[in-house]
N, C-alpha and C positions, 0 to 999 in steps of 0.2 A: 504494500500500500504506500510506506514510505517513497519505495521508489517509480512508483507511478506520480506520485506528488512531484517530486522532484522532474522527473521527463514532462510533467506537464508543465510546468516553472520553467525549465529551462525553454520548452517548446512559443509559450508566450513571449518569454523574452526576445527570442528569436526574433520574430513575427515583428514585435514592438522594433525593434533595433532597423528590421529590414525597412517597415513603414516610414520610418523617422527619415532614414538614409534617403527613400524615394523621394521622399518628400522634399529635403532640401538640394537634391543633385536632376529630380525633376524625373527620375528615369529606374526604370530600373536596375538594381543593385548589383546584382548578378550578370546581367547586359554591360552594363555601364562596366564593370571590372575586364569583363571579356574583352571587350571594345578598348580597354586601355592600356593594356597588355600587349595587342594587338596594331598598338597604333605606333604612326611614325615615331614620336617622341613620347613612349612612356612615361616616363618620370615628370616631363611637365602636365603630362594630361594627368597625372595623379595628384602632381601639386594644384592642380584646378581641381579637382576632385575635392581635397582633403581642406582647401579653402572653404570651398561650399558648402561644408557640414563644420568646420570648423569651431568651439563652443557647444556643438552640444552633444553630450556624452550618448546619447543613443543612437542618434544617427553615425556618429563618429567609432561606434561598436559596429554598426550593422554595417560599415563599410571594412572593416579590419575583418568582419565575421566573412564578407563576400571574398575576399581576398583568402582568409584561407580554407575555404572548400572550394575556389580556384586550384591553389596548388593544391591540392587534396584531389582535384577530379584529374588534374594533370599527373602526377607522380604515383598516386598510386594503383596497387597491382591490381588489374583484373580476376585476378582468381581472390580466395577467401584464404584470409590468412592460416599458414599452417606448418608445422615443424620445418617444413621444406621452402617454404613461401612468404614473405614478410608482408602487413596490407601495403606497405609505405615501400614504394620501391629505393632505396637508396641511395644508387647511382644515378638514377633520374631524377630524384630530391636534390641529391647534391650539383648537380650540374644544372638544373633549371635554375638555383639560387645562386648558383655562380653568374650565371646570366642573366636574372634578372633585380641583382643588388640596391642597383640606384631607383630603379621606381617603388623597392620592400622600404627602402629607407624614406622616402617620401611619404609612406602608409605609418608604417613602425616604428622612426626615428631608429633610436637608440637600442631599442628592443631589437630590432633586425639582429643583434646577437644574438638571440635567442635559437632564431631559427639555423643560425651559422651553429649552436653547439650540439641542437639535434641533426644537424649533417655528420657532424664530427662524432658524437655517437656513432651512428648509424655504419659510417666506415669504420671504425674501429668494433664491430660488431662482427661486419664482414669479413674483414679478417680475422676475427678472431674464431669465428666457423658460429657464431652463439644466433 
């Protein structure tokens, strides 16, 4: 029960976050990230992005949120995670973020470390056979 509460909290939240983001980028959330990813100059179309929603904390979640189940639908594995199978592929983690650093930083600041130390994980994972 507890954890249907919670998926249901978290699921609202979501929802609230995406709303807020449509709302001040005008567009969809999801769209809009594909599309900036995609464009000639990333990173300034994210700095116009992250202008946009700038100030206020939901829409500025629901744009961070769109961003990573971006990399999420790019990196990882099509099959179901399993002894043999990672869900997160890691060599496509780590090379997508290699190539896409300057518009993560534009979204994430500072944080974009974050995501440099689950690469750095993930390769030392690999090698390590785990």
């Amino acid at each position: 029960m507890l954890n249907e509460a919670t998926a249901s909290h978290q699921q609202a939240l979501a929802d609230l976050q995406r709303s807020a983001t449509a709302s001040f980028i005008r567009d969809d959330p999801t769209l809009a990230v594909k599309r900036a990813f995609r464009s000639r100059n990333p990173t300034e179309t994210f700095n116009q992005l992250v202008q946009q929603v700038r100030g206020h904390a939901d829409a500025e979640g629901g744009l961070k949120r769109a961003v990573v189940d971006y990399i999420l639908g790019r990196t990882s594995s099509t099959r179901a995670a399993a002894e043999s199978e990672d869900f997160l592929n890691g060599n496509a983690f780590r090379q997508w973020l290699r190539q896409n650093t300057k518009p993560l930083k534009a979204i994430f600041g500072g944080a974009v470390q974050n995501l440099d130390a689950v690469a750095a994980d993930l390769r030392r994972q690999s090698y390590n056979g785990v």
